[in-house]
C-alpha positions in Angstrom: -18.1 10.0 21.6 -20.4 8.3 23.6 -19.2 8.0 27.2 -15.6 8.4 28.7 -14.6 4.6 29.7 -12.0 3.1 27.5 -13.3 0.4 25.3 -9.5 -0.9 25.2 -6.6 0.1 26.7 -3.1 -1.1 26.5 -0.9 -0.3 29.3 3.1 -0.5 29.2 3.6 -3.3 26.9 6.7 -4.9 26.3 7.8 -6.6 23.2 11.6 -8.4 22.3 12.0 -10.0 19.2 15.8 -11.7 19.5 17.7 -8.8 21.3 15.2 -6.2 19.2 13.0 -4.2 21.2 10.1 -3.9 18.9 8.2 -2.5 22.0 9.4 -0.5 24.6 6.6 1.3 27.2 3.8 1.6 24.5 0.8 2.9 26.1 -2.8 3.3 24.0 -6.4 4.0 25.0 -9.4 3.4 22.7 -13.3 4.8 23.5 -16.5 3.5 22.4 -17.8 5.3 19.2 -13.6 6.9 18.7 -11.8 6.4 15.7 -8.3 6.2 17.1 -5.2 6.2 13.9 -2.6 4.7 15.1 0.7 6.0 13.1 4.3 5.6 12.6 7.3 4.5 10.2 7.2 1.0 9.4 9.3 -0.6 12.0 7.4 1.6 14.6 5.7 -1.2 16.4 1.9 -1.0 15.1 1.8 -4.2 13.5 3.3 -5.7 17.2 1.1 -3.8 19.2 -1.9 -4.9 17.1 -0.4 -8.8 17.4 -0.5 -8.5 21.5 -3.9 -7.1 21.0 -5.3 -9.6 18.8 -3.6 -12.6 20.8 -1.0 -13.2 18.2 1.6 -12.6 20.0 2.5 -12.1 23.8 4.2 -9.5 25.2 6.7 -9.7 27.8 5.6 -6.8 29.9 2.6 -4.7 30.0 -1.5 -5.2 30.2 -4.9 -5.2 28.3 -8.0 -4.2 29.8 -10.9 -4.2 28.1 -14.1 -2.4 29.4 -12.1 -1.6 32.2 -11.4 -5.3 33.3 -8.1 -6.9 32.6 -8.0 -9.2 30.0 -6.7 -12.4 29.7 -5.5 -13.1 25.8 -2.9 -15.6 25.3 -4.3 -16.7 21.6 -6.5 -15.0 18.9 -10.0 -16.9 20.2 -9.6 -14.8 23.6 -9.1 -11.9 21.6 -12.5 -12.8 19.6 -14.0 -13.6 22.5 -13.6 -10.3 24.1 -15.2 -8.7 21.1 -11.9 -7.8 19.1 -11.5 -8.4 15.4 -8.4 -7.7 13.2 -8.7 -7.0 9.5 -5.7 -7.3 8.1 -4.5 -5.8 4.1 -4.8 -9.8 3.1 -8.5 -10.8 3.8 -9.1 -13.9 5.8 -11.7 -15.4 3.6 -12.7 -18.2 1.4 -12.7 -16.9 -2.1 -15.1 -20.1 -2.9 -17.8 -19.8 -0.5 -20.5 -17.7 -0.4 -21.0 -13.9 1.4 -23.2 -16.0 4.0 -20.9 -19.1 4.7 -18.1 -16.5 5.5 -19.8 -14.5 8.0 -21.1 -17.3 9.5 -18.2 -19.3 9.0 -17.9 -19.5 13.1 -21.1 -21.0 14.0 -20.6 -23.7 10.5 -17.7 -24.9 12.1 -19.2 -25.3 15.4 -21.4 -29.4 16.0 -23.0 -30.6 13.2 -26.5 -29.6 13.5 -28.4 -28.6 11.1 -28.3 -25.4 9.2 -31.0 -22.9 8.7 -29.8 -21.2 5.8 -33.0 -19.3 5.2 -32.4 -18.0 8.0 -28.9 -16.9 7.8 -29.5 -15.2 4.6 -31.7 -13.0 6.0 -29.6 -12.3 8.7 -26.7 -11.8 6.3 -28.8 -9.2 4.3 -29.8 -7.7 7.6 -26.4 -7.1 8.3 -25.7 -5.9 5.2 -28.3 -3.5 4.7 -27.5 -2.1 7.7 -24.1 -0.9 6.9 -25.4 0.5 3.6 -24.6 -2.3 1.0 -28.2 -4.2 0.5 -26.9 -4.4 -3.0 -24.4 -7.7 -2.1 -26.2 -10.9 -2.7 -25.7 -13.2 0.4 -25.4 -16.2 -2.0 -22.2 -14.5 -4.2 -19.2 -16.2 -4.1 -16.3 -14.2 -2.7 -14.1 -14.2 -5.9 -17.0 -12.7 -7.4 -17.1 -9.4 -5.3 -14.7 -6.2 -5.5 -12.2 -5.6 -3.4 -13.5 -3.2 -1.3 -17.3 -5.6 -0.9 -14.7 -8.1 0.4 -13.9 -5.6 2.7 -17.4 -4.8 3.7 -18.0 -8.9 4.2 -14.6 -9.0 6.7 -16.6 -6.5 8.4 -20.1 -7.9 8.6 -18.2 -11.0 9.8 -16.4 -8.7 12.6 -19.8 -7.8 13.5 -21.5 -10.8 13.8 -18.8 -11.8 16.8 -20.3 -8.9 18.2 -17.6 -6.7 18.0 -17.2 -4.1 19.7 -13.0 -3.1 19.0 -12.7 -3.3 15.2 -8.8 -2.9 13.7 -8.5 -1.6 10.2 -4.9 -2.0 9.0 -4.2 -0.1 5.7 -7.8 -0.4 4.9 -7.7 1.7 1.7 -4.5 0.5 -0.2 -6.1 -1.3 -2.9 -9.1 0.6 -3.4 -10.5 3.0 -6.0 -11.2 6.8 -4.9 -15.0 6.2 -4.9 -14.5 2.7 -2.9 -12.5 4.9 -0.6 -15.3 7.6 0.0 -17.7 4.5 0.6 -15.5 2.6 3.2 -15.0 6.4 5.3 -19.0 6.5 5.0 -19.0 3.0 6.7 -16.6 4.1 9.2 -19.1 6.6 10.2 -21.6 4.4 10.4 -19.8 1.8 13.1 -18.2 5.0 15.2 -22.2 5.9 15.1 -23.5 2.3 16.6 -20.3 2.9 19.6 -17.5 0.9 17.7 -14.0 1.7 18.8 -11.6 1.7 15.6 -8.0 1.5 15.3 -7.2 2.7 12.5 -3.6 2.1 10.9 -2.5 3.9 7.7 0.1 6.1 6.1 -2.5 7.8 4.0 -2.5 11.0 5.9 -5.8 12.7 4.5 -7.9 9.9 5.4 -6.5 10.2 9.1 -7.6 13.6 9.1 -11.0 12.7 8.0 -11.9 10.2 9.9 -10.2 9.8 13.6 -10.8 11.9 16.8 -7.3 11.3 18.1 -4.1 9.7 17.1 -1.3 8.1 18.6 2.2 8.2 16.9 5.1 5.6 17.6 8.5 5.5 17.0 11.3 2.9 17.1 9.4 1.2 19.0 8.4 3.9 21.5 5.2 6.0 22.3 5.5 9.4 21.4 2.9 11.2 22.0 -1.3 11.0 21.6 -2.8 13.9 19.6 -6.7 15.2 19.1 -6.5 14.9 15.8 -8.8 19.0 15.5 -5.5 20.4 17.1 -2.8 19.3 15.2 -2.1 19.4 11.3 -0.2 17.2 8.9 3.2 19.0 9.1 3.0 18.4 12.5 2.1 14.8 12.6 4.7 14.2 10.3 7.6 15.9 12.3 6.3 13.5 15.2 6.8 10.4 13.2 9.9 11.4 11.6 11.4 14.5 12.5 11.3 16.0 9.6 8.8 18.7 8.0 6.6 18.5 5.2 8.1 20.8 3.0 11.1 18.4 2.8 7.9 15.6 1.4 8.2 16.2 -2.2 11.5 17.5 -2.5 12.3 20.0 -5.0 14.5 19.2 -8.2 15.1 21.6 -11.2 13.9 19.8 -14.3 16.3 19.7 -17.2 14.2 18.1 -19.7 15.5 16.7 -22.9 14.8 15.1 -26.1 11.6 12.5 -26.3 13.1 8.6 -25.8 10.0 6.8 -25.5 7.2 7.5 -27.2 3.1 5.4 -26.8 1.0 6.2 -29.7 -3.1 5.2 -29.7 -2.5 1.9 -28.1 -5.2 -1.2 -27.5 -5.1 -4.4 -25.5 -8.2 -6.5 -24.7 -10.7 -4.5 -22.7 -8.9 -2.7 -20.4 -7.2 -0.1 -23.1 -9.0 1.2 -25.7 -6.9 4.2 -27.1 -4.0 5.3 -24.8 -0.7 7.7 -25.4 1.8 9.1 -24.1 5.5 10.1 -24.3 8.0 10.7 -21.7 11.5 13.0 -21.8 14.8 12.8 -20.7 15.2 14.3 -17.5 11.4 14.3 -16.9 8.9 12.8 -14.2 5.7 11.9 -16.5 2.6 10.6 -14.2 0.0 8.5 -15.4 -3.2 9.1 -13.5 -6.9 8.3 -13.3 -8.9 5.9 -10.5 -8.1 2.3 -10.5 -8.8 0.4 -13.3 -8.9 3.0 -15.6 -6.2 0.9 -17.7 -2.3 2.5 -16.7 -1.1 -0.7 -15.6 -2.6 -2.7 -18.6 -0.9 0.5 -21.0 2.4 -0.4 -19.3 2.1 -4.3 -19.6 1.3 -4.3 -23.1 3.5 -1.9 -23.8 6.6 -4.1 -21.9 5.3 -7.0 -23.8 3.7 -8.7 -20.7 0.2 -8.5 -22.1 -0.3 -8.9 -26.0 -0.7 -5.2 -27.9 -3.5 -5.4 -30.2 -2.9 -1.6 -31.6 -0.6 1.3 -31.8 2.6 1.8 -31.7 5.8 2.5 -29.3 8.8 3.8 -30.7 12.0 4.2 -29.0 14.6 7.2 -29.5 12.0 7.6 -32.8 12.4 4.3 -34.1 9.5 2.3 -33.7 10.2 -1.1 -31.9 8.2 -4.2 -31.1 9.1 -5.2 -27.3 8.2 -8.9 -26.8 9.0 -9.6 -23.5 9.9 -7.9 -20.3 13.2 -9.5 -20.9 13.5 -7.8 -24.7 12.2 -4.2 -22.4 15.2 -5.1 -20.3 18.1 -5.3 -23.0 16.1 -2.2 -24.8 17.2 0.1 -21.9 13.0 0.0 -20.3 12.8 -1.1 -16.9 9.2 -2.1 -14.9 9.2 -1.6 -10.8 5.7 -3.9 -10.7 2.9 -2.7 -8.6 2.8 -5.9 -6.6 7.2 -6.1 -5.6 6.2 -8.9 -3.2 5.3 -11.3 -6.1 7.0 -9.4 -9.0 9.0 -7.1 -7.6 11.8 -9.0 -5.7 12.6 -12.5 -4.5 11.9 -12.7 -0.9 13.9 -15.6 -0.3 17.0 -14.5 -2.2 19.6 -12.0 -0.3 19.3 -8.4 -1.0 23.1 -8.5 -2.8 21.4 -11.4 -5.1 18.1 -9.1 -5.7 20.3 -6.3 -6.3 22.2 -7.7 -9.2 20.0 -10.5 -10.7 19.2 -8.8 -13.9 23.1 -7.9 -14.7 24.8 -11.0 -13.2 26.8 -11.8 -16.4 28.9 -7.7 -15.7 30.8 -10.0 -12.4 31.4 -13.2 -14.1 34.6 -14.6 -16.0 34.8 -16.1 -19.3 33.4 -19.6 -18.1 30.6 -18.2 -15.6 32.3 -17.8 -12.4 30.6 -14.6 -10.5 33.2 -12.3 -9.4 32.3 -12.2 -5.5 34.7 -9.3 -4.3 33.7 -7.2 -7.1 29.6 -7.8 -6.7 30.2 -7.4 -3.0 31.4 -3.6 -3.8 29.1 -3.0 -7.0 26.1 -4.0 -4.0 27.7 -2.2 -0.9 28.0 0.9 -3.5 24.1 1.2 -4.3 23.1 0.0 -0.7 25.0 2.9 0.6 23.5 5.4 -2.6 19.7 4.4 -2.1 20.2 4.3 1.7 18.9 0.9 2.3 18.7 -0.1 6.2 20.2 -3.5 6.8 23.3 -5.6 9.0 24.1 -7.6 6.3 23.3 -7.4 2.1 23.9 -11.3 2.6 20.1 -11.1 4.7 17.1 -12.0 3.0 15.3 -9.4 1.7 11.8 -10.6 3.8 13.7 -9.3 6.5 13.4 -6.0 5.8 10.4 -3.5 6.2 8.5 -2.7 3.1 9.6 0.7 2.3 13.3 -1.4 2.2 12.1 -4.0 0.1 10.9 -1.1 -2.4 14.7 -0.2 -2.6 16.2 -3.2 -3.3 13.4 -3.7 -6.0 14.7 -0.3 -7.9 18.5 -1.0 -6.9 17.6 -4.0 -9.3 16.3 -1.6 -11.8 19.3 0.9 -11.7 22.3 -1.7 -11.4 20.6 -3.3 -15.0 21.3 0.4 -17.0 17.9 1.0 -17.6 17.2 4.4 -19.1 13.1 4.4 -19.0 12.1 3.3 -15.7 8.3 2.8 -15.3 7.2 2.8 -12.1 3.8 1.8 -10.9 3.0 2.7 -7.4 6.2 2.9 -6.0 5.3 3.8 -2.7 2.0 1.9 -2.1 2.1 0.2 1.4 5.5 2.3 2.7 6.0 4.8 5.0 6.1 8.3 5.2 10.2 8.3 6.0 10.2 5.7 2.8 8.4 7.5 0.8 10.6 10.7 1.1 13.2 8.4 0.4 11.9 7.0 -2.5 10.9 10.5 -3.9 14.8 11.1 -3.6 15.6 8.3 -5.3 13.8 9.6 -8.2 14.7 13.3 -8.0 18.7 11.9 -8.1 17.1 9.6 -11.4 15.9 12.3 -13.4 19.0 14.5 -12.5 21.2 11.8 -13.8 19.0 12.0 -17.4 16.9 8.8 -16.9 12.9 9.3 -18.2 10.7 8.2 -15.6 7.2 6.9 -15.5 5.4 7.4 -12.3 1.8 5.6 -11.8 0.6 6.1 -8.3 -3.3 6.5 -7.4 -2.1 9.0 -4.8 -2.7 12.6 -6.2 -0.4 14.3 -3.6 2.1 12.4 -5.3 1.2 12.9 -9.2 1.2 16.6 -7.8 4.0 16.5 -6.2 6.4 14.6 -8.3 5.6 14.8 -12.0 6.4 17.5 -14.4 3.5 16.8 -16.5 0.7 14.0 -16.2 -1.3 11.8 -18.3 -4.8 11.5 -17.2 -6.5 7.8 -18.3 -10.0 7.1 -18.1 -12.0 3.9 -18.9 -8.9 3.0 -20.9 -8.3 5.9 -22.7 -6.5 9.5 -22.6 -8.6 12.1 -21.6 -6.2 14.7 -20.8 -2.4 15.7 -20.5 -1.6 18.6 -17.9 1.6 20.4 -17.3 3.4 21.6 -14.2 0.8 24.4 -14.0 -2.3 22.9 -14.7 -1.2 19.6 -12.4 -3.7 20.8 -9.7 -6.6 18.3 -7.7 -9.3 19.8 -9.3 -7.9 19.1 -13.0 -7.2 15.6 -12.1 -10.8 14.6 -11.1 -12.1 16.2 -13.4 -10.2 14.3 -16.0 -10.7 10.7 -14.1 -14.5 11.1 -13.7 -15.5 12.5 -16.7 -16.7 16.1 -15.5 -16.5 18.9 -18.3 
């Protein structure tokens, strides 16, 4: 790392959010040319530390120096203005305008002189080139790109600020493994040119990869800063959550049963081309492959979401027709959607209402009246089972951190009777004290004779979950591996093709 002088440092800070302390003493140091991860729980205090450093926020207590003079942020433009750029899991740009016109959005926005486009093209595929992706035309629309090229645009426009602090928060949720390699490659490349980088994530192999040091919080607290070379990921995870990582993928004896439902050579429009499966009672079943491979458009056209144009699904060995999600519902097939905070719950509803939305008519009387006092203990019951952290089940459920959330969206799930629940990426965006949770949740599922369907992009977790996977590529089935060939190796393989 190219010389010893903090790039950024936050000393002491100090943050109260109506009697919480969401900060209490949080320290952090950043160098030029350092990848620094900065890790935790959700509810740890990394999003509010990266608010006072971004000028989002102010904190009550506590200082920023940047270069090794104090700065003065008391709104995001100071923060931009001392070289710091956020970028966030939701992309600040504008999905009609072109590459070009949002790296330069800045400068647009500044007079009204006139523009030299000619120019700024060629300063936009400057720019690009010199991160590695020549290949993105400064004239596409933003809508047009991938995921991860919007990515690598929020980044060019970071860099034509001339930043020199650049936060990455959850940078590689949405991406697809070989998007992933690609964005670690471009890591490389700003550490290279002197960049610091926070870098916040719950992915724990991509820490590993790609940060010198990291700093773990807790509750609010600093806990301790790590060179990421001397420590491993059992211990790292002790530090956030006091646990080890044995207990991560918590071990369940399968007692697997009969088939109960049963995919058979399925198509829907372009995305699935020839896909089956079946899952048992009493069984984990993983559907793998990279992202768009088609598991997600299997699943919707199975519940009916997306039209079916082939196959056949058959149910206990009777073939059924589901129509709607609804019809999947009353059929005993539940769906925890991969997006919960548009699909998955109803932010603005309570977490009781959440909870038993899809079974309201089990607490009314004959004319409709709900039953309060017997809701209020059907709730408090699977609060207290699924162990979800709240005052009140009268709170909104955007109140709660997303790990929580997740809970309440398969609390739903459970309290409807479901005996299929499919599950697509159940612990995408949580963390790693939410995700053992979660894991529990389905252990206690499978024990209790429910087949479940687990989609998740994460391979630790097909792994460590499933008692057998499916493996989908380009919309079809390539492979099918049990408990003892459920191994890395096999599931690459499979997803890319390789004999």
């Amino acid at each position: 790392m190219p010389g010893q002088e903090y790039e950024v440092e936050l000393k002491h800070i100090y943050k109260k959010y109506e009697g919480v302390e969401a900060l209490q003493d949080v320290s952090l140091s950043v160098m030029p040319g350092e990848v620094h991860a900065l890790m935790g729980e959700n509810g740890a205090g990394k999003s509010t530390l990266i608010k006072v450093l971004s000028g989002a926020t102010q904190p009550d207590k506590g200082e920023v120096f940047i270069r090794g003079e104090k700065a003065h942020i008391t709104k995001p433009k100071d923060s931009i203005n001392y070289g710091v750029s956020v970028i966030y899991q939701e992309f600040a740009l504008f999905q009609h305008l072109s590459v070009t016109e949002n790296i330069y959005i800045d400068e647009l926005r500044e007079g009204s002189h006139l523009v030299k486009w000619k120019q700024l093209r060629e300063k936009t595929k400057q720019l690009l080139s010199e991160l590695g992706f020549g290949n993105i035309s400064p004239n596409a629309k933003i809508w047009e790109l991938s995921v991860a090229y919007q990515q690598v645009v929020e980044i060019c426009k970071a860099l034509s600020r001339n930043t020199s602090i650049l936060v990455l928060d959850e940078p590689t949720t949405v991406l697809t493994f070989n998007e992933v390699e690609r964005l670690l490659e471009l890591i490389k490349t700003l550490k290279d040119k002197g960049v610091a980088i926070i870098y916040v994530s719950h992915r724990l192999g991509e820490v590993f990869r790609v940060s010198n040091r990291i700093t773990v919080l807790k509750d609010g607290k600093f806990v301790r800063t790590i060179n990421t070379a001397e420590t491993t990921e059992g211990q790292l995870v002790n530090l956030m959550i006091g646990r080890d990582l044995q207990t991560y993928f918590p071990e369940r004896d399968s007692n697997i049963g009969a088939p109960i439902l049963k995919v058979s050579n399925i198509q829907a429009g372009i995305a699935v081309k020839d896909i089956s499966f079946e899952v048992h009672e009493g069984e984990v079943l993983g559907l793998s492959g990279l992202v768009g491979a088609g598991r997600t458009e299997a699943v919707r056209a199975v519940l009916g979401i997306d039209r079916m144009d082939q196959g056949k699904v058959e149910l206990d060995g009777k073939a059924i027709h589901i129509r709607s999600p609804k019809h999947a519902f009353l059929l005993g097939i539940g769906l925890l959607p991969e997006d919960r905070k548009t699909q998955g719950v109803m932010l603005n509803l309570s977490i009781k209402q959440n909870i038993t939305l899809s079974c309201l008519r089990n607490f009314c009387n004959l004319i409709g009246v709900i039953k309060l006092k017997k809701e209020k203990r059907f709730t408090d019951d699977f609060a207290q089972k699924i162990s979800i952290k709240t005052v009140s089940l009268e709170n909104k459920v955007n109140s709660l951190s997303g790990g929580n959330q997740q809970k309440v969206a398969i609390a739903r799930l459970l309290a409807s009777n479901c005996k299929v629940l499919i599950l697509d990426e159940p612990t995408r965006g949580v963390d790693v004290g939410a995700k053992i949770e979660i894991f529990n949740i389905i252990n206690s599922m499978v024990a209790q004779h429910y087949a479940v369907v687990l989609i998740s992009s994460e391979m630790s977790e097909i792994i460590g979950m499933c008692d057998r996977a499916v493996v989908i590529r380009e919309g079809k089935t390539v492979g099918v591996l049990d408990k003892e060939s459920l191994t890395e190796q096999n599931i690459i393989n499979y997803s890319m093709g390789v004999n």
